[in-house]
Phi, psi and omega in degrees: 000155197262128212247018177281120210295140164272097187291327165199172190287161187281132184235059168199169172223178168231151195230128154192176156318122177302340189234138176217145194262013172204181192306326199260123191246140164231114185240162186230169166267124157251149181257121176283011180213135169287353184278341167241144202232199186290299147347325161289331177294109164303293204234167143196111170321115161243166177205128191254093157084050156089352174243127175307111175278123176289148185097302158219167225264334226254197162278010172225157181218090140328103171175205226221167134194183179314184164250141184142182199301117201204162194236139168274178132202161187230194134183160167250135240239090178228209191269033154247006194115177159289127178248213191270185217268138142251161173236177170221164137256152181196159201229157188214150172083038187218149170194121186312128146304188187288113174298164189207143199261098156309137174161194175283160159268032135215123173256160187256151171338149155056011188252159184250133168227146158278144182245141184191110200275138181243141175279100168268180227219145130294004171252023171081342182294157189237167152220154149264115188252073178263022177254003194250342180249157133267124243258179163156131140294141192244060173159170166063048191175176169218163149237124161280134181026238217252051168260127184215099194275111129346127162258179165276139186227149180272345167295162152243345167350160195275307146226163166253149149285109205245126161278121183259096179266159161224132188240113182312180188269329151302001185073159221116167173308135163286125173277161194217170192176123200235131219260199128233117148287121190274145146278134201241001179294137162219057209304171149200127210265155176238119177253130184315174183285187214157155205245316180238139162233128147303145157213131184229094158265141197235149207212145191224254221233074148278195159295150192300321149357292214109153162253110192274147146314146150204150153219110216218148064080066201229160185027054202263331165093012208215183204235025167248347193326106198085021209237139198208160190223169202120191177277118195089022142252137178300351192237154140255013175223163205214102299348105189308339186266357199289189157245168207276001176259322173278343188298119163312315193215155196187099160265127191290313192221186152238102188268086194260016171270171175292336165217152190174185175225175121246121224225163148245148186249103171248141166265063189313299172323300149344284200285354186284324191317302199248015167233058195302149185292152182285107158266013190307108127251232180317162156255008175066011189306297179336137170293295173285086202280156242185144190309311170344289188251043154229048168214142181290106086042085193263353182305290164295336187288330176257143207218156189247159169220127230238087197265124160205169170219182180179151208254150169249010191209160172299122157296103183008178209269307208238016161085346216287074178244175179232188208220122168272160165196118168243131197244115137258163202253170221330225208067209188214160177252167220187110151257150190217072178102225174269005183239170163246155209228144188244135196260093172112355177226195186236166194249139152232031154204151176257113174178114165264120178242187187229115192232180159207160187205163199226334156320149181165145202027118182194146143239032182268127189290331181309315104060284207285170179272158169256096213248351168186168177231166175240130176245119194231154196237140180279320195275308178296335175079015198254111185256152167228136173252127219202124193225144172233160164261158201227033176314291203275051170227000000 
């Protein structure tokens, strides 16, 4: 490099392509002050990845080299002197691809994942630009930037299919990229005491059938255990000799169209009634008295209520039906159409969940998908409700 003192600042820039897709390259000079013009240039200097190029002289600079990444720099020659070096980068054997949206293809509930759109090269090299898109799902989720939090869902279905975009900031096509959200719930919900619970199903696009129901009676300690009401049971109440005021279970309909409901009445109060909880303990035969017999027996106090369905037709593509449940504490029941209505008490629990099953046509409750239990304590009043998915069944 010539070792002739620099007397003023560069009133220029140098332009070209950042990329070129084969060995051969071109970067000019423009000039940034109107006060200097091509005229005014004496000389001018390049220098390529640091070494001075020979030859030539002018405001461009032409020529062929290896491939990969490189720096120009220049400066010019005018009656005020040499002035000071600008540099450009620029990459050669090189040309931007298709941008492509990056990420997992599933994430489980409640869980966080990055998103990240990357540009690639034909030299197999990559960049990340995701500060340049903006990101959004279009359900079950959020984004902070290219960050994408789950939510919790009241389905249980096994998964779901989510579209995930990135929309450049300048307009243009979006890219998209479609996620499985797992659902990872199988809960068990814990429910206040209570005098009644509904379960009310409901079907959008099922079998031309219809969805049958069962709902029965199971490990209870009582002279009903297995006795299930529903389609392909004989009763519509639990005690078949009982009444629509005394029935332990109580079914409103058969709903056989492709979209409907059904509903159940389990009358926990009743059956706690005529099935009292147990206070028994120990008997004290023993001299050396033993834990035993200063502990309740919980055993006659607990009891199951035994939730299934099963399709009566070949089922829709996913199976989808969803399940209401509602609990209240006193008042009276009312059936009013296909639901039961609670008249004088208050409800304190709420909640529609969303399941699916692939089962159908059967009227063996062994059959049915088993999609949830209700579990209840006589003495403590304390109920838990445990719901499963059942897709791949």
């Amino acid at each position: 490099m010539s070792q002739t003192i620099c007397t003023q600042s560069a009133k220029f820039a140098i332009v070209g392509e950042a990329l070129f897709p084969g060995t051969k390259f071109q970067v000019d000079i423009t000039f940034t002050d109107p006060s200097l013009t091509t005229g005014n240039v004496l000389a001018c200097e390049w220098f390529l990845d640091g070494v001075l190029v020979d030859g030539i002289n002018g405001l461009q600079l032409k020529g062929q080299g290896y491939c990969g990444d490189h720096i120009v720099a220049a400066r010019i020659l005018t009656t005020e002197g040499w002035s000071g070096l600008k540099t450009f980068a620029f990459a050669n054997c090189k040309s931007i691809l298709d941008p492509f949206l990056e990420g997992p293809a599933e994430v489980k509930e409640g869980n966080s994942v990055e998103f990240n759109v990357i540009r690639p090269f034909t030299d197999d090299t990559t960049f990340e630009v995701s500060s340049s898109y903006t990101f959004s799902a279009s359900e079950s989720g959020y984004f902070d930037r290219n960050i994408f939090q789950s939510e919790y869902s009241d389905s249980l279905v096994g998964s779901k299919t989510v579209e995930i975009q990135a929309q450049p900031h300048g307009g243009g096509t979006a890219l998209i990229r479609h996620i499985d959200i797992i659902n990872i719930d199988q809960p068990v919900i814990p429910i206040a005491d209570f005098d009644y619970m509904t379960v009310r199903y409901l079907w959008q696009d099922g079998a031309s059938g219809g969805l049958d129901v069962a709902v029965g009676l199971e490990n209870t300690n009582s002279d009903f255990n297995n006795q299930y009401l529903g389609y392909g049971n004989p009763s519509m109440i639990i005690p078949s000799h009982g009444t629509e005021k005394n029935a332990y279970l109580w079914w409103t309909n058969d709903g056989v169209k492709t979209r409907g409901e059904e509903s159940v009445l389990i009358n926990l109060k009743q059956f706690t009634q005529d099935y009292a909880a147990s206070n028994i303990k120990g008997d004290f035969n023993h001299i050396d008295f033993s834990a035993n017999d200063f502990f309740v027996d919980d055993a006659n106090n607990i009891g199951e209520v035994g939730l299934y369905a099963i399709w009566r037709g070949t089922p829709s593509q996913h199976g989808i039906f969803q399940l209401e449940i509602k609990a209240y504490k006193g008042g009276v029941m009312q059936k009013q159409g296909d639901q039961f209505i609670n008249q004088g008490g208050t409800e304190i629990y709420q909640k529609i969940f969303t399941l699916s099953t692939k089962k159908e046509n059967s009227n063996l409750i062994a059959d049915y998908y088993r999609f949830g239990k209700l579990r209840f304590n006589k003495s403590t009043k304390k109920s838990t409700l445990s719901l499963y998915d059942g897709s791949n069944n």
